[in-house]
N, CA, C and O atoms as CSV, one atom per row, in Angstrom:
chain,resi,resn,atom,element,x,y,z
A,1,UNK,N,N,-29.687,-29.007,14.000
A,1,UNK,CA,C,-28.299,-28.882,13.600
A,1,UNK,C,C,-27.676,-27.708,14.352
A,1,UNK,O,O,-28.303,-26.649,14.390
A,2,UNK,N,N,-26.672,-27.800,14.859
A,2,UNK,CA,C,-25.817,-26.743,15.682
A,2,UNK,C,C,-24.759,-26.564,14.889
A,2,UNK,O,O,-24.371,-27.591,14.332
A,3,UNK,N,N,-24.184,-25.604,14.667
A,3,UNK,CA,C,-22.994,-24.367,13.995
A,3,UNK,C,C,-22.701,-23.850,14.878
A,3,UNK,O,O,-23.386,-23.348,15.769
A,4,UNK,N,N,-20.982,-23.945,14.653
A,4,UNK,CA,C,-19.969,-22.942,15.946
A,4,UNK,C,C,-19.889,-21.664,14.911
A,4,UNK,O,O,-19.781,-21.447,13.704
A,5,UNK,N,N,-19.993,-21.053,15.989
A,5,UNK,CA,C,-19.775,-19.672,15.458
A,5,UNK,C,C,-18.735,-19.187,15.779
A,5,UNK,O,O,-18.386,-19.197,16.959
A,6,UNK,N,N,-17.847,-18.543,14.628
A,6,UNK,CA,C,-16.347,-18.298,15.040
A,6,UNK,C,C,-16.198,-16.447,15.002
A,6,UNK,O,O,-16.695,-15.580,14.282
A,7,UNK,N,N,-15.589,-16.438,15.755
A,7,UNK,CA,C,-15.454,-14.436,15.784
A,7,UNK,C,C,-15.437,-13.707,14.596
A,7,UNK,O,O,-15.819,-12.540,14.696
A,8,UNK,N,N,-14.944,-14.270,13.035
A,8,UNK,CA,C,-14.954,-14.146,11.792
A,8,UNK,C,C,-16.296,-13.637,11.505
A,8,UNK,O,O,-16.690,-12.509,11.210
A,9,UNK,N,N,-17.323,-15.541,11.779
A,9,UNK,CA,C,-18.156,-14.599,12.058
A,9,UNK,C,C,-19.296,-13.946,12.432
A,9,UNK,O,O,-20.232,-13.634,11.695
A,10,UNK,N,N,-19.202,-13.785,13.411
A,10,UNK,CA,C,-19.572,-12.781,14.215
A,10,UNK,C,C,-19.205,-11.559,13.582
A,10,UNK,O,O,-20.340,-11.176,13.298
A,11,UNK,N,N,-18.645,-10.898,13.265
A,11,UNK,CA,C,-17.794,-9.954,12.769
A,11,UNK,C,C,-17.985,-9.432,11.387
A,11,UNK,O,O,-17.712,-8.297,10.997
A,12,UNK,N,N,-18.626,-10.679,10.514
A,12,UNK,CA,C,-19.389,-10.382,9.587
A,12,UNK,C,C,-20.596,-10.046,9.676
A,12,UNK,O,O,-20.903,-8.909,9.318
A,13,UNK,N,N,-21.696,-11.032,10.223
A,13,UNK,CA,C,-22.572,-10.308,10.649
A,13,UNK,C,C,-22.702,-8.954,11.302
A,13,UNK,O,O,-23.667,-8.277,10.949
A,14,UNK,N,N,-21.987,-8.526,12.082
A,14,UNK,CA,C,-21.433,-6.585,12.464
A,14,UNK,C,C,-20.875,-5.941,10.927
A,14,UNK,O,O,-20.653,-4.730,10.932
A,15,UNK,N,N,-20.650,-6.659,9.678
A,15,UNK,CA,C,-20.536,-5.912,8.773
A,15,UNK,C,C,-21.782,-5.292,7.581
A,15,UNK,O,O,-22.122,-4.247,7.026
A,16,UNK,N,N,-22.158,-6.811,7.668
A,16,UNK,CA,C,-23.441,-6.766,6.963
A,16,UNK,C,C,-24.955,-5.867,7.687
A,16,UNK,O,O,-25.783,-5.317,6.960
A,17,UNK,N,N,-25.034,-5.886,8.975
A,17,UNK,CA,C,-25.750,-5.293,9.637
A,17,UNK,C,C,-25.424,-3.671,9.065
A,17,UNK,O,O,-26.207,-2.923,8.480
A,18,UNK,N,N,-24.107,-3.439,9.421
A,18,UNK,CA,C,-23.579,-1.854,9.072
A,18,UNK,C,C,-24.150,-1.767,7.548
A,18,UNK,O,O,-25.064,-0.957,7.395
A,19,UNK,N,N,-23.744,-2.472,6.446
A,19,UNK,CA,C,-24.398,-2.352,5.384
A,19,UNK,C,C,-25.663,-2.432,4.929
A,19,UNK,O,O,-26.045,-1.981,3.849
A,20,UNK,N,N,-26.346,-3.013,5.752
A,20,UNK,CA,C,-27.629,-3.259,5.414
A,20,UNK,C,C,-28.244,-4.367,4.675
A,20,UNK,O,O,-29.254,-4.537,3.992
A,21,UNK,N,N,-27.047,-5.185,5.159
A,21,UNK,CA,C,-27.462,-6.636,3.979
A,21,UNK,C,C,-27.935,-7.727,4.858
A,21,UNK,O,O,-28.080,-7.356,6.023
A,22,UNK,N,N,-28.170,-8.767,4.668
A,22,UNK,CA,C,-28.236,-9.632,4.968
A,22,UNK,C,C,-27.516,-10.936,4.669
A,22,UNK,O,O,-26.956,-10.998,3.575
A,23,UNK,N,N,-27.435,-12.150,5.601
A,23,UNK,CA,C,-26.005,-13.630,5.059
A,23,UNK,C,C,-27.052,-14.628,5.394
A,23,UNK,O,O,-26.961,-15.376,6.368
A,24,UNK,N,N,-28.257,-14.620,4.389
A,24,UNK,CA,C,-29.015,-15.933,4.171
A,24,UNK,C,C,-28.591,-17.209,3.663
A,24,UNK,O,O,-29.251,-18.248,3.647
A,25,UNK,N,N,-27.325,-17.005,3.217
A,25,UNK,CA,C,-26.781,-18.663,2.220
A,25,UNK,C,C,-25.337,-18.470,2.893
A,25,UNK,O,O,-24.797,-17.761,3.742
A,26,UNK,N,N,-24.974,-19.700,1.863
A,26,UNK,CA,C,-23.195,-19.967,2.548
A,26,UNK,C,C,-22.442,-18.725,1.502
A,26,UNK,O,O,-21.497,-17.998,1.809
A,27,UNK,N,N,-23.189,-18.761,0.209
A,27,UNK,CA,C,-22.537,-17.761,-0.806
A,27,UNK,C,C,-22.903,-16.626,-0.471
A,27,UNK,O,O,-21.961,-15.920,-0.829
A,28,UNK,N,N,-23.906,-15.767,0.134
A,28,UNK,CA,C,-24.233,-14.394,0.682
A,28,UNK,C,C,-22.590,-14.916,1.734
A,28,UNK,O,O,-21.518,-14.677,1.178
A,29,UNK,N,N,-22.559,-15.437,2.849
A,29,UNK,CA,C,-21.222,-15.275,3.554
A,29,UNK,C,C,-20.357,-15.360,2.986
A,29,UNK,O,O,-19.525,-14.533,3.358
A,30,UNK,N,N,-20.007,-16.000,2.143
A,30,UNK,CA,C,-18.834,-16.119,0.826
A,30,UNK,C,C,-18.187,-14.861,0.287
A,30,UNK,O,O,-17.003,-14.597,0.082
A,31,UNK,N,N,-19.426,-14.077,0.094
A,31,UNK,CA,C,-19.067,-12.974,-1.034
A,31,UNK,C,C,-18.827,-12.158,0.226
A,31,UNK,O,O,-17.669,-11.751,0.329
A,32,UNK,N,N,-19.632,-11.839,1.177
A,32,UNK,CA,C,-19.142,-10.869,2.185
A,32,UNK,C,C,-17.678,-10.916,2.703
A,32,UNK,O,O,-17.034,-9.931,3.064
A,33,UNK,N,N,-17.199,-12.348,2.687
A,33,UNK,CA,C,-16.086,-12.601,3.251
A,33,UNK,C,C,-14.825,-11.926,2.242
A,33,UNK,O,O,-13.978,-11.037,2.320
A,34,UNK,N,N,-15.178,-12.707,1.498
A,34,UNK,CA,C,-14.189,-12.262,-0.041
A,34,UNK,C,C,-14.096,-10.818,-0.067
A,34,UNK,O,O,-12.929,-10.449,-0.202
A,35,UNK,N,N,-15.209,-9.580,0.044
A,35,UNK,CA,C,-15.290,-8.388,-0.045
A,35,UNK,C,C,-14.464,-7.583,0.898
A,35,UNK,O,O,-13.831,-6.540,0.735
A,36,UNK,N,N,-14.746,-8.784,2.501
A,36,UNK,CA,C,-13.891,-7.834,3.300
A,36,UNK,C,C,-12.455,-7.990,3.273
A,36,UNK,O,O,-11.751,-6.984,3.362
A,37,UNK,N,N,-11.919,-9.187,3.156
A,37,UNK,CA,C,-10.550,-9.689,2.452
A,37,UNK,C,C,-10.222,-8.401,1.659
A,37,UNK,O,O,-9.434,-7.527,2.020
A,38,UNK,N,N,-10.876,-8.421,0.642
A,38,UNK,CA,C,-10.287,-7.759,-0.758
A,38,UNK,C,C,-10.347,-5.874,-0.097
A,38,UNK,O,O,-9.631,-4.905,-0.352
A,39,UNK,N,N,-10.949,-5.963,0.354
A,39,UNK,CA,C,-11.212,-4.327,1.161
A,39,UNK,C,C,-10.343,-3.921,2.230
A,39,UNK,O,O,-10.033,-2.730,2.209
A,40,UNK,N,N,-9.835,-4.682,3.237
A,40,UNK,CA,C,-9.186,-4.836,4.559
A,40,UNK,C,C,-7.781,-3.726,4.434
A,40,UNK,O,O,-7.573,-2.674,5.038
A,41,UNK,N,N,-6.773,-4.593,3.176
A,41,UNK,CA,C,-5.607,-4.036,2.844
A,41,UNK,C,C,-5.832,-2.333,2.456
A,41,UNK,O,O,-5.346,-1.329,2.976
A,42,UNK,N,N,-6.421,-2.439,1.751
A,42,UNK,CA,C,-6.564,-0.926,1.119
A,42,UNK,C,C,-7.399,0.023,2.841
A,42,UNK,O,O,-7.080,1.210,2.918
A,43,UNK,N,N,-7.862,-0.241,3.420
A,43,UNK,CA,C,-8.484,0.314,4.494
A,43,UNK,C,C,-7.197,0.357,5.465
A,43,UNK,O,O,-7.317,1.191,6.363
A,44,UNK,N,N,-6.530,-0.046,5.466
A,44,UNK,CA,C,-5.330,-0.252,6.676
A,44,UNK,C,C,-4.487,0.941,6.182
A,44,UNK,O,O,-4.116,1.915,6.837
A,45,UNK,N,N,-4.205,0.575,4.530
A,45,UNK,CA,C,-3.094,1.532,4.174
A,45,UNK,C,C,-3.542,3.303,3.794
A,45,UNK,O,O,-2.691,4.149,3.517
A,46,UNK,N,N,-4.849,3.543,3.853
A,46,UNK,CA,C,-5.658,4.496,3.899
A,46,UNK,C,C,-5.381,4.999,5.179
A,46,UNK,O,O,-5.021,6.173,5.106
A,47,UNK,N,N,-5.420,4.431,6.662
A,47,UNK,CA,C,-5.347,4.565,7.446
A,47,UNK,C,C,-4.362,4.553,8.002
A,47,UNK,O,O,-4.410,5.220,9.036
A,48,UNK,N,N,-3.166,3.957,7.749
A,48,UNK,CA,C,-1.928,4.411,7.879
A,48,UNK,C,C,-1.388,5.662,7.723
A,48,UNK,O,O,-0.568,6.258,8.422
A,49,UNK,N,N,-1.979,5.997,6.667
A,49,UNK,CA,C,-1.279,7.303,5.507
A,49,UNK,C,C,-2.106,8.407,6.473
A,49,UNK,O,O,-1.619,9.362,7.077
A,50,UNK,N,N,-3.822,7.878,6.419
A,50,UNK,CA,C,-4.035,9.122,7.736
A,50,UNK,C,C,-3.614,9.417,8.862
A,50,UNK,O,O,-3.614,10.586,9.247
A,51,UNK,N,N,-3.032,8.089,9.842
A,51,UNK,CA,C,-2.678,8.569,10.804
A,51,UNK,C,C,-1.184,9.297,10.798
A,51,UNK,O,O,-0.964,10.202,11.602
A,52,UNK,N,N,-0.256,8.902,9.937
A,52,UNK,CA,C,1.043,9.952,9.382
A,52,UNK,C,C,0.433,11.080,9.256
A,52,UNK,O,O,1.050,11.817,10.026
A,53,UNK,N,N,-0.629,11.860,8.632
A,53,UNK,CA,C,-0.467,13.173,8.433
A,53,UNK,C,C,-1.370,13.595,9.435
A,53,UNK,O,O,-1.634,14.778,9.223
A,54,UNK,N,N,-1.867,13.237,10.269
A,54,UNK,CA,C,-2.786,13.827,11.445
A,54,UNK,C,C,-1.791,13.165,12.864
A,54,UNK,O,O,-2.503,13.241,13.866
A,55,UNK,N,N,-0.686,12.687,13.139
A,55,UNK,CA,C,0.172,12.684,14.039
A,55,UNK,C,C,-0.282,11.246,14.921
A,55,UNK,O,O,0.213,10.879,15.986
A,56,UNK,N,N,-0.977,10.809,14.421
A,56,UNK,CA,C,-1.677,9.261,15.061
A,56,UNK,C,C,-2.891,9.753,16.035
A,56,UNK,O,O,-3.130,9.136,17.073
A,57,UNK,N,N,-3.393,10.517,15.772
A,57,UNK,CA,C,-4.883,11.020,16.680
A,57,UNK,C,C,-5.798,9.960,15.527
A,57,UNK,O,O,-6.959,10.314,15.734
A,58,UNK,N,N,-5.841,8.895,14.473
A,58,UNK,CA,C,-7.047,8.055,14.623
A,58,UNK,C,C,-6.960,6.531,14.816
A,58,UNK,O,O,-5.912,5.889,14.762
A,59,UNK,N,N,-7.960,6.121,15.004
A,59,UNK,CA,C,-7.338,4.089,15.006
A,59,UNK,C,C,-8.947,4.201,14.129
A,59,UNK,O,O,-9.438,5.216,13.635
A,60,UNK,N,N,-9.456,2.956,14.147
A,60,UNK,CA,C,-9.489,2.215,13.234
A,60,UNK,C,C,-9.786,0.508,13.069
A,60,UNK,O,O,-9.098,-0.200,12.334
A,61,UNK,N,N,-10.631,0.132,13.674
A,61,UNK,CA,C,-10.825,-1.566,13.963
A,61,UNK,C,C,-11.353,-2.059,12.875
A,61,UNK,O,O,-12.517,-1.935,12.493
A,62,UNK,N,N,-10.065,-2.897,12.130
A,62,UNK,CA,C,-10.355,-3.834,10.972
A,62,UNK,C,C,-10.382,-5.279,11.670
A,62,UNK,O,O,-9.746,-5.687,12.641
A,63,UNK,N,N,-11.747,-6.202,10.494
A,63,UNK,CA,C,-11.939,-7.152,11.119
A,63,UNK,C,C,-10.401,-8.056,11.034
A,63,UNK,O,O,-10.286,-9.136,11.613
């Protein structure tokens, strides 16, 4: 059986690696996905607010 692999993810796997987890099932990718969804917004606007008070000296690559 062959699976396309889409940059998503790819991109998860680079998350889960960073965490230390592993995406053995469709629901291990499920929940990772959902986590980074639910995480993404709040990381952007964290990072917004930092780069306003430090003059834009950081970035920041959200998936």
């Amino acid at each position: 059986m062959v699976f396309k692999v889409t940059e998503t993810a790819r991109q998860l796997v680079q998350v889960a690696a960073h965490m230390g987890m592993e995406i053995d099932t469709p629901a291990a990718y499920e929940a990772l996905l959902k986590l980074v969804r639910a995480v993404r917004p709040i990381a952007q606007e964290s990072l917004r607010r930092t780069r306003e008070e430090q003059g834009g000296q950081y970035v920041l690559l959200l998936l």
